[in-house]
mmCIF file of the N, C-alpha and C atoms, coordinates in Angstrom:
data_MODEL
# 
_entry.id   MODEL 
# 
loop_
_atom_site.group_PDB 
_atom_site.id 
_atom_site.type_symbol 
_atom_site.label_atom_id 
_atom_site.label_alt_id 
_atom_site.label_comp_id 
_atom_site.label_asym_id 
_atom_site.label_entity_id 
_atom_site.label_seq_id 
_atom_site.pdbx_PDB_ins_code 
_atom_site.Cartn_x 
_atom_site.Cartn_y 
_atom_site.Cartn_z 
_atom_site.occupancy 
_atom_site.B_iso_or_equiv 
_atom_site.pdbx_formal_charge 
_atom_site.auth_seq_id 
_atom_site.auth_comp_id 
_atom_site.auth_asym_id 
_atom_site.auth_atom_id 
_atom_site.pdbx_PDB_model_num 
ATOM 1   N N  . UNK A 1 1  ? -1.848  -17.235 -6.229  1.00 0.00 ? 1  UNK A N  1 
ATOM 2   C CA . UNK A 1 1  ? -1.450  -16.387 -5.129  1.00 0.00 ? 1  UNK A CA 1 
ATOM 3   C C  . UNK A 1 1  ? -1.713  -14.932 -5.519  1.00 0.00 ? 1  UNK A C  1 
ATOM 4   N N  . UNK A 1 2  ? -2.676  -14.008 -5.236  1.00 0.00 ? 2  UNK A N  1 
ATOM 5   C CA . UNK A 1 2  ? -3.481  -12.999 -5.120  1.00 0.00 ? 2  UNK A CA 1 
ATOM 6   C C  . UNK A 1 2  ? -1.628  -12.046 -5.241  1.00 0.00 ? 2  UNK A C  1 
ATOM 7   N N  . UNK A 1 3  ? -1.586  -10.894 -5.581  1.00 0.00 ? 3  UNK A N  1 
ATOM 8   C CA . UNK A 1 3  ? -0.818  -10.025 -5.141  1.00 0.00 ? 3  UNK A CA 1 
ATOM 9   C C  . UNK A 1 3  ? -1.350  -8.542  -5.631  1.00 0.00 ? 3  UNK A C  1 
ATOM 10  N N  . UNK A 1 4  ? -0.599  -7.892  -4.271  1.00 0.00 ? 4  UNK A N  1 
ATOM 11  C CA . UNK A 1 4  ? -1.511  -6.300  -4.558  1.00 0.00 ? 4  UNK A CA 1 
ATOM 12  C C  . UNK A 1 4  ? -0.330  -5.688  -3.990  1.00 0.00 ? 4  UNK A C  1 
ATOM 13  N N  . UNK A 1 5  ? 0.032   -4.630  -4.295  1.00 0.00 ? 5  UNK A N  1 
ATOM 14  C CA . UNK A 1 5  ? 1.019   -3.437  -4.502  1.00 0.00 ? 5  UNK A CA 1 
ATOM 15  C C  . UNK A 1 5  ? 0.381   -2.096  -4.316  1.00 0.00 ? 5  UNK A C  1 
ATOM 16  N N  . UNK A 1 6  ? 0.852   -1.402  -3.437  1.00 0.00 ? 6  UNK A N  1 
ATOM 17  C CA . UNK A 1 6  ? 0.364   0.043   -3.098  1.00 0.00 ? 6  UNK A CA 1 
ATOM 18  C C  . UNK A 1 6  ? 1.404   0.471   -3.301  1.00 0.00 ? 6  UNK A C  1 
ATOM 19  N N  . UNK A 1 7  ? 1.385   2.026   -4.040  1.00 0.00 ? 7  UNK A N  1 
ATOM 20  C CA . UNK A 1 7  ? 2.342   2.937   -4.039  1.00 0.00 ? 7  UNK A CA 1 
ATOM 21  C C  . UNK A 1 7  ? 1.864   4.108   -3.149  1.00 0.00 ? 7  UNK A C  1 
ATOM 22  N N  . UNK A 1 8  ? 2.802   4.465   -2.495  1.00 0.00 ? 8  UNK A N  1 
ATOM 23  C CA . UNK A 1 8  ? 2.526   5.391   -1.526  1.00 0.00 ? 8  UNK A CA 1 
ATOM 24  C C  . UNK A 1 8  ? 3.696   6.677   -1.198  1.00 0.00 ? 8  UNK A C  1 
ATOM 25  N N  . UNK A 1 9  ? 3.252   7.572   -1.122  1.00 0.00 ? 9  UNK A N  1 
ATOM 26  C CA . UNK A 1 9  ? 4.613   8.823   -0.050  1.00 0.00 ? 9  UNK A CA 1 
ATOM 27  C C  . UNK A 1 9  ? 4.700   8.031   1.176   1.00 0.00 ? 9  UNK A C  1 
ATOM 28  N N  . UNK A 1 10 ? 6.237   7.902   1.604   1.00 0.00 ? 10 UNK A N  1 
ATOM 29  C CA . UNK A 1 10 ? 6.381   7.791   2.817   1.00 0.00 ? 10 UNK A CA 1 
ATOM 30  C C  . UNK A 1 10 ? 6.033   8.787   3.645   1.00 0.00 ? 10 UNK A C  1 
ATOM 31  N N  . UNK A 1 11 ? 6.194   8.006   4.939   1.00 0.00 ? 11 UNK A N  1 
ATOM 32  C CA . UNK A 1 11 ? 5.374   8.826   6.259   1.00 0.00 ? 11 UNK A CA 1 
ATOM 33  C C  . UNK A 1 11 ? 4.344   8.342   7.255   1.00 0.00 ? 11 UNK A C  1 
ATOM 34  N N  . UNK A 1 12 ? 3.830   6.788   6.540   1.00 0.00 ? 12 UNK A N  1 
ATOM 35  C CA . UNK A 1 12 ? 2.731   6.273   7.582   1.00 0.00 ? 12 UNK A CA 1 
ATOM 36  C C  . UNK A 1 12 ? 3.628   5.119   8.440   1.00 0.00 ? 12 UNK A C  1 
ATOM 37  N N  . UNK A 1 13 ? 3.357   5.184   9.522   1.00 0.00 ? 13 UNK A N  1 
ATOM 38  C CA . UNK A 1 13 ? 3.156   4.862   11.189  1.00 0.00 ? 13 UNK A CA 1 
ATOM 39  C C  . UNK A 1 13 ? 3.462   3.171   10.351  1.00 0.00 ? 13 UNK A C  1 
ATOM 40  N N  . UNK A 1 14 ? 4.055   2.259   11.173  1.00 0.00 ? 14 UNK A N  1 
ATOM 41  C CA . UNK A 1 14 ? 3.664   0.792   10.872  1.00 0.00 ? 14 UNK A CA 1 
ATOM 42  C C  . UNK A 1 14 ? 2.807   0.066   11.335  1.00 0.00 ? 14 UNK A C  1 
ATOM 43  N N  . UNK A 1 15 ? 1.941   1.057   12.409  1.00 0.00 ? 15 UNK A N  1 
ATOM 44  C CA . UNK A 1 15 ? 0.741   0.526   12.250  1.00 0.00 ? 15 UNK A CA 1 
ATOM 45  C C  . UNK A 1 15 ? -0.396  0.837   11.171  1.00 0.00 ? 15 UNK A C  1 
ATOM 46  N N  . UNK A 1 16 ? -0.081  2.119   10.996  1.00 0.00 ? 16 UNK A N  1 
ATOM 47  C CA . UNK A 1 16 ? -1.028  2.278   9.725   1.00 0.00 ? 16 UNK A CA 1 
ATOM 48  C C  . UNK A 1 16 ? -0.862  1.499   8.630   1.00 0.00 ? 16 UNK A C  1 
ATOM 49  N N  . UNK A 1 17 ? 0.839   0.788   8.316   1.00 0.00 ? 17 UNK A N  1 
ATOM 50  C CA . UNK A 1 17 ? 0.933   0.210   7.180   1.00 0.00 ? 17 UNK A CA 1 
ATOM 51  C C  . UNK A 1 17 ? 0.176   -1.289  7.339   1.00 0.00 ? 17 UNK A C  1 
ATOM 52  N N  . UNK A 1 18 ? 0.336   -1.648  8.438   1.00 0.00 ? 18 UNK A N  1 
ATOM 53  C CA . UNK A 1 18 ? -0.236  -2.917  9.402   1.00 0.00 ? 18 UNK A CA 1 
ATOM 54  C C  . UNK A 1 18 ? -1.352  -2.733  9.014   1.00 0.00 ? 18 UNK A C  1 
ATOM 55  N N  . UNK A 1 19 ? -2.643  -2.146  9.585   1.00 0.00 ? 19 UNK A N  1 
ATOM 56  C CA . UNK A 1 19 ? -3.816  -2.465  9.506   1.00 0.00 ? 19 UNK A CA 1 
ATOM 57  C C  . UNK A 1 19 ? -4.395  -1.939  8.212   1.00 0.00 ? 19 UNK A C  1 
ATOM 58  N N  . UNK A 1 20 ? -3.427  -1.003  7.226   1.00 0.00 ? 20 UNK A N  1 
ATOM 59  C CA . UNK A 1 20 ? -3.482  -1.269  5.584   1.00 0.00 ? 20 UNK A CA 1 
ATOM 60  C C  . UNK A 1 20 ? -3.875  -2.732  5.106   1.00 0.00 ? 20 UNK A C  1 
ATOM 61  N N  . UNK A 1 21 ? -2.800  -3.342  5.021   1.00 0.00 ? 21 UNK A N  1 
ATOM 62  C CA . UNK A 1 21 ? -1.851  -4.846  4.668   1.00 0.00 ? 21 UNK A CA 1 
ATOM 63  C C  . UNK A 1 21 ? -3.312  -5.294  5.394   1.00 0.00 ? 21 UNK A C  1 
ATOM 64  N N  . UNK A 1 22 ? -4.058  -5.242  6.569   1.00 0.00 ? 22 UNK A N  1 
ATOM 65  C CA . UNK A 1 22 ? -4.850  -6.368  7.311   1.00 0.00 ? 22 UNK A CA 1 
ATOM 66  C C  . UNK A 1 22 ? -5.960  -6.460  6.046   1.00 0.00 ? 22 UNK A C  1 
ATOM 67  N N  . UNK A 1 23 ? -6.270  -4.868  6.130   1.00 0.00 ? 23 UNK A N  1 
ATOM 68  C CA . UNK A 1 23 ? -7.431  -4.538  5.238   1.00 0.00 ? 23 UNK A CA 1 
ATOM 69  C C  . UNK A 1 23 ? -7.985  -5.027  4.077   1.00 0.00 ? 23 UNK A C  1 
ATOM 70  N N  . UNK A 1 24 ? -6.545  -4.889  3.244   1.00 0.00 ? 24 UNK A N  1 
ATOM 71  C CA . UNK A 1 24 ? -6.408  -5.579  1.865   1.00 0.00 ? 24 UNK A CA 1 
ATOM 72  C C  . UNK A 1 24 ? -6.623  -7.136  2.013   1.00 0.00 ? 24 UNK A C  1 
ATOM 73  N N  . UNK A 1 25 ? -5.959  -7.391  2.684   1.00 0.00 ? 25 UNK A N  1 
ATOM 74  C CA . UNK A 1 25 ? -5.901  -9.121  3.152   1.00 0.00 ? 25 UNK A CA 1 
ATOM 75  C C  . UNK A 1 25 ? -7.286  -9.799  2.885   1.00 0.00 ? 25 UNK A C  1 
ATOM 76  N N  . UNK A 1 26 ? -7.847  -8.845  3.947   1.00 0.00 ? 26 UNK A N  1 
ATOM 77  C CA . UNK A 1 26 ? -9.118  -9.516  4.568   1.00 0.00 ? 26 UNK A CA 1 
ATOM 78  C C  . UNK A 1 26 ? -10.196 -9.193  2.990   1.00 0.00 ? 26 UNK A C  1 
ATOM 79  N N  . UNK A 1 27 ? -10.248 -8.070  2.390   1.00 0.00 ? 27 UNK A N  1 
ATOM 80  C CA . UNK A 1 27 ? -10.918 -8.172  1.109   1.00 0.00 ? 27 UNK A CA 1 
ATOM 81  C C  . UNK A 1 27 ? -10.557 -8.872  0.015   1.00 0.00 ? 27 UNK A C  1 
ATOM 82  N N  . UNK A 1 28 ? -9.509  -9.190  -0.318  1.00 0.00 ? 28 UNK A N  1 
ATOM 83  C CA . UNK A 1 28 ? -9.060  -10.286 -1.592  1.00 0.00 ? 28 UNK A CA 1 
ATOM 84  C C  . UNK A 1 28 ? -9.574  -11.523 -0.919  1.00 0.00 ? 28 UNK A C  1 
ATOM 85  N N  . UNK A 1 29 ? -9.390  -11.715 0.642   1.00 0.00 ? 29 UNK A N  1 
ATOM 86  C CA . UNK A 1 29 ? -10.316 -13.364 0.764   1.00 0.00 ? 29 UNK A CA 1 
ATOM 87  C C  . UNK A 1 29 ? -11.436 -13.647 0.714   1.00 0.00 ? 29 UNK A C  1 
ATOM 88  N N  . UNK A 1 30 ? -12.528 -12.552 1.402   1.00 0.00 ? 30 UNK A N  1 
ATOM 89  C CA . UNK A 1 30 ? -13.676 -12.413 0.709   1.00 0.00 ? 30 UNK A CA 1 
ATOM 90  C C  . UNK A 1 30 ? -13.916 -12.315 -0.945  1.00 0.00 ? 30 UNK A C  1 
ATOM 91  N N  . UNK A 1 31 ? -13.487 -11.682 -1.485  1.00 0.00 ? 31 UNK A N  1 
ATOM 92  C CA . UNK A 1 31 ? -13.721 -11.363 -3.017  1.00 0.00 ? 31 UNK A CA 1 
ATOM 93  C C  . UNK A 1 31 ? -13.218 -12.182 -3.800  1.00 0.00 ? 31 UNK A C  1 
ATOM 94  N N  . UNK A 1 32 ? -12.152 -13.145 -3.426  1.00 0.00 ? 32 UNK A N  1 
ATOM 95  C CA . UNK A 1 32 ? -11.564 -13.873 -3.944  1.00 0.00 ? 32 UNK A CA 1 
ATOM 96  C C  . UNK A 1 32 ? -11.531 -15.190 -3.475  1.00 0.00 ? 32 UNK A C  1 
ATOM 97  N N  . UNK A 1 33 ? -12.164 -15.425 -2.019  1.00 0.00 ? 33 UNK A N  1 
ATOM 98  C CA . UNK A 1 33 ? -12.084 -16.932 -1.668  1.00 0.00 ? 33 UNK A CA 1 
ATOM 99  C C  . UNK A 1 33 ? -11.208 -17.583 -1.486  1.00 0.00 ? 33 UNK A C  1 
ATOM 100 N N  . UNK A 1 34 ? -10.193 -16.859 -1.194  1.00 0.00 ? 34 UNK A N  1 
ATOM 101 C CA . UNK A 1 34 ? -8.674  -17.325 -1.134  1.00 0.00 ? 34 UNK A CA 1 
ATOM 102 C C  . UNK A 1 34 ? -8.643  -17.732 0.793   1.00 0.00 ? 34 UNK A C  1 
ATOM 103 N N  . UNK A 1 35 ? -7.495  -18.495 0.937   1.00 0.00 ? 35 UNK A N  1 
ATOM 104 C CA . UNK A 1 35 ? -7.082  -18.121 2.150   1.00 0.00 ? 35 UNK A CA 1 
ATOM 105 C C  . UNK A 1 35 ? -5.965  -16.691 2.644   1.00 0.00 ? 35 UNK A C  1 
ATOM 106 N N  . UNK A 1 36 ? -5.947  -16.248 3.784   1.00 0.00 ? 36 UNK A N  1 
ATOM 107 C CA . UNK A 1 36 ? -5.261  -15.297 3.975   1.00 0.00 ? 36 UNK A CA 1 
ATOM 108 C C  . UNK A 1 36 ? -3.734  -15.320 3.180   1.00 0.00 ? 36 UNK A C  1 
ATOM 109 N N  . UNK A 1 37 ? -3.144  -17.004 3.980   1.00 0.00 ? 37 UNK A N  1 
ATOM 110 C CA . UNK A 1 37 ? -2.000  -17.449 3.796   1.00 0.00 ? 37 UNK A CA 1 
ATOM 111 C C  . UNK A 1 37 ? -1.580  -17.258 2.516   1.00 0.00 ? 37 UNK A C  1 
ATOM 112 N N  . UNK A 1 38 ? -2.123  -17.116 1.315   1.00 0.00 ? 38 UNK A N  1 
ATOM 113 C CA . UNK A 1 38 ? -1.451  -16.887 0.080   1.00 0.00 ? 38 UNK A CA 1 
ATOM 114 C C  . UNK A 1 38 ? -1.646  -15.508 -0.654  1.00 0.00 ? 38 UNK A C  1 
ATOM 115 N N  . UNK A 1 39 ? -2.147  -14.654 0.430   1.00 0.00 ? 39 UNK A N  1 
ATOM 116 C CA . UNK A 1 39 ? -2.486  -13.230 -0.456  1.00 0.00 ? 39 UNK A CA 1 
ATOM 117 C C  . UNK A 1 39 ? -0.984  -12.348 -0.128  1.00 0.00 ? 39 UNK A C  1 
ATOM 118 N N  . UNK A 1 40 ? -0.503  -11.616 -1.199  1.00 0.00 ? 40 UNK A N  1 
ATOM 119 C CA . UNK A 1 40 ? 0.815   -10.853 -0.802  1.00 0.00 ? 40 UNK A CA 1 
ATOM 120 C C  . UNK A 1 40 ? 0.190   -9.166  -0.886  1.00 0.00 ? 40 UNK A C  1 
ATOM 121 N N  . UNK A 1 41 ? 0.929   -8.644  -0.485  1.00 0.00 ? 41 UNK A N  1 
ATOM 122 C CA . UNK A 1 41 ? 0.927   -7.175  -0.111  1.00 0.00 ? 41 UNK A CA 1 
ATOM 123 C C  . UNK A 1 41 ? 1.966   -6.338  0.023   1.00 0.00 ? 41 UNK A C  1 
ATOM 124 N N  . UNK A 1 42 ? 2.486   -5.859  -1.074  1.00 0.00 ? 42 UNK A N  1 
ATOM 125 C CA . UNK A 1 42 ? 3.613   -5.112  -1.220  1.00 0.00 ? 42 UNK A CA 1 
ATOM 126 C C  . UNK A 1 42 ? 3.436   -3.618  -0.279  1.00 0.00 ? 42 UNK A C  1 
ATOM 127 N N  . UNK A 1 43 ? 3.555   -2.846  0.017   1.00 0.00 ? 43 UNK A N  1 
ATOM 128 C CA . UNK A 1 43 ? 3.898   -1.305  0.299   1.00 0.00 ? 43 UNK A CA 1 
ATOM 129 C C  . UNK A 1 43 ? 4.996   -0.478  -0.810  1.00 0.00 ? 43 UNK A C  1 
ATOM 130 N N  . UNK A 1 44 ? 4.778   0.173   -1.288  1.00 0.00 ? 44 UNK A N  1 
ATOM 131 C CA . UNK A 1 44 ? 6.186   0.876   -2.274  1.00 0.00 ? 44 UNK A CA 1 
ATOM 132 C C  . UNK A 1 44 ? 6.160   2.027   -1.740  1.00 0.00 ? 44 UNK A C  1 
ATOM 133 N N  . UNK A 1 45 ? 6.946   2.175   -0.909  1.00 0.00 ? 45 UNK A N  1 
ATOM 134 C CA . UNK A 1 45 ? 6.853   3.949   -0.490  1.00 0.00 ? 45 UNK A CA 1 
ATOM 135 C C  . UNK A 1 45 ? 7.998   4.347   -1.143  1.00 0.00 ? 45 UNK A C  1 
ATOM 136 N N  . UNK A 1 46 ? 7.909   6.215   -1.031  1.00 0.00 ? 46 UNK A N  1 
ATOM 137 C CA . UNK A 1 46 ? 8.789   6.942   -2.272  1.00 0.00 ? 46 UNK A CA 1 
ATOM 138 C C  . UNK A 1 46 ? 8.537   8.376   -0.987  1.00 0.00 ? 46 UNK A C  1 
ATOM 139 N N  . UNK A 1 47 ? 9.828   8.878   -0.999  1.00 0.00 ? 47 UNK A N  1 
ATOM 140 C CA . UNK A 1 47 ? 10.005  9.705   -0.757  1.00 0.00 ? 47 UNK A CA 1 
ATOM 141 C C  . UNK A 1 47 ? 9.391   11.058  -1.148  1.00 0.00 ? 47 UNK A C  1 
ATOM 142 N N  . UNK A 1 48 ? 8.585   11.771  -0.209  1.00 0.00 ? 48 UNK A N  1 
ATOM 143 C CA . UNK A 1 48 ? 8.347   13.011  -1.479  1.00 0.00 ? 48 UNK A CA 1 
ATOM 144 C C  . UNK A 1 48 ? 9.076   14.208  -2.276  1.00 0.00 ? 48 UNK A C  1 
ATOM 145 N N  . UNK A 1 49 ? 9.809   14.162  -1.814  1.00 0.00 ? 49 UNK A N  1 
ATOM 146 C CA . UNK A 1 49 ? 10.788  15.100  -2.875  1.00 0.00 ? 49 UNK A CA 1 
ATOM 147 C C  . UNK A 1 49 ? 11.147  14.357  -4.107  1.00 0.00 ? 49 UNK A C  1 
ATOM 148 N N  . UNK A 1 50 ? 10.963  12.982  -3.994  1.00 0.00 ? 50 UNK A N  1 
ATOM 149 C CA . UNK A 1 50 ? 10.973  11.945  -5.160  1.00 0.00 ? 50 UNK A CA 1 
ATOM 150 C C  . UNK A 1 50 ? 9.555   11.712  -6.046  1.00 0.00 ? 50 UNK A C  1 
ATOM 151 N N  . UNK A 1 51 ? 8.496   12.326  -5.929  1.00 0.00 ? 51 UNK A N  1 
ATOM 152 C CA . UNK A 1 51 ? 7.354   12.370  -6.354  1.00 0.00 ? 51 UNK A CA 1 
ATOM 153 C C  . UNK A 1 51 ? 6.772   13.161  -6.684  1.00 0.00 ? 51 UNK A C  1 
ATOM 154 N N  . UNK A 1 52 ? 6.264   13.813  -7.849  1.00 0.00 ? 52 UNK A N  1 
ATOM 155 C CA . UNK A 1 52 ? 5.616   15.059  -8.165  1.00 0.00 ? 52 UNK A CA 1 
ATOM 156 C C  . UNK A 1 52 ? 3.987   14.766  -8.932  1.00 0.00 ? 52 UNK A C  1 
ATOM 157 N N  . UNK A 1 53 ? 3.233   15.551  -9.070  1.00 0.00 ? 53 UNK A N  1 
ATOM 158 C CA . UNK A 1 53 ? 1.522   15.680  -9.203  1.00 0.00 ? 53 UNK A CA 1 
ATOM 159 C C  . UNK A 1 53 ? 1.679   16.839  -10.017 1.00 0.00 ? 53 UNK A C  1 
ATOM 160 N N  . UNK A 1 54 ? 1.521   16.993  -10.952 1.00 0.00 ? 54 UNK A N  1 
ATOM 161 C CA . UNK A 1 54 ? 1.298   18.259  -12.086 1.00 0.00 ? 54 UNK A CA 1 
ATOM 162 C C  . UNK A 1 54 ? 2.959   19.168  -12.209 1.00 0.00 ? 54 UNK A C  1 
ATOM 163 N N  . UNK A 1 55 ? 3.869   18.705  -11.768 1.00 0.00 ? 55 UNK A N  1 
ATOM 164 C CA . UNK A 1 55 ? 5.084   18.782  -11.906 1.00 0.00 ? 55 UNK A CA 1 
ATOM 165 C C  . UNK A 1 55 ? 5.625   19.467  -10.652 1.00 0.00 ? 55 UNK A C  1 
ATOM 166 N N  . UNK A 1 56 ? 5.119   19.406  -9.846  1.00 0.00 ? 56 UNK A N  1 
ATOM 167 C CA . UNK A 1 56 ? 5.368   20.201  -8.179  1.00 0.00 ? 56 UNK A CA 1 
ATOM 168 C C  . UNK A 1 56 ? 5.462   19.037  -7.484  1.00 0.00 ? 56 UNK A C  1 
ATOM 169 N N  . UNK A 1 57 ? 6.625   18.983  -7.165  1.00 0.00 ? 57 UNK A N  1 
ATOM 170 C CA . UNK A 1 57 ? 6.977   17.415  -5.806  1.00 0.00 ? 57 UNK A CA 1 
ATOM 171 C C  . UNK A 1 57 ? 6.286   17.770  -4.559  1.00 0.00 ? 57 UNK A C  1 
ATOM 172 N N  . UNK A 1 58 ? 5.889   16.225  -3.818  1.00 0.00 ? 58 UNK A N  1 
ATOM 173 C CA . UNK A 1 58 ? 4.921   16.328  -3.184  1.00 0.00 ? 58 UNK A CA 1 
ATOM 174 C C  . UNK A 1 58 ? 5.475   17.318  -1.543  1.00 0.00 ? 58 UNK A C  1 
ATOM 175 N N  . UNK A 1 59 ? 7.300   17.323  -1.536  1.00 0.00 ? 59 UNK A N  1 
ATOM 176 C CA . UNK A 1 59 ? 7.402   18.394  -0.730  1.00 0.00 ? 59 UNK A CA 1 
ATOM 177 C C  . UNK A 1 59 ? 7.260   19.153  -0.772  1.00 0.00 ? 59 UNK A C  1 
ATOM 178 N N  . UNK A 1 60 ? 6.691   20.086  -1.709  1.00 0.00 ? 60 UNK A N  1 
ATOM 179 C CA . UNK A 1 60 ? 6.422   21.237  -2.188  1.00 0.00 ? 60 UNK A CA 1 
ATOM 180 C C  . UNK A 1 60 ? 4.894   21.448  -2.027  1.00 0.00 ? 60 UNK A C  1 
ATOM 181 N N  . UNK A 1 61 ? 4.172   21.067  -1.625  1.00 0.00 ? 61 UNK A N  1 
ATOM 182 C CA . UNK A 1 61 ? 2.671   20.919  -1.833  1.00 0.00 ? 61 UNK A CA 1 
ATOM 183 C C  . UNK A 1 61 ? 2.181   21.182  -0.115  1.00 0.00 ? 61 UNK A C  1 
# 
């Protein structure tokens, strides 16, 4: 069973997270020959004041 995990800032639409999740789907079954039915797809979203890039949180940016 395939599994893939994105870390992300919150803030995207659930459709954007939707046709993310489709995206991924649809390439691990090609690349992998899998059926859809067993590929997983996490989302990890994080707040940005909870996230920093060269030590400046991403609300700050």
């Amino acid at each position: 069973m395939p599994e893939v995990v994105v870390y992300a800032v919150a803030g995207r639409t659930p459709e954007q997270k939707r046709g993310l999740m489709k995206d991924i789907t649809d390439a691990v079954v090609k690349n992998l020959g899998v059926s859809p039915e067993v590929v997983v797809v996490s989302i990890v979203e994080t707040a940005k004041t909870d996230k920093a890039r060269g030590g400046i949180p991403f609300s700050e940016r």
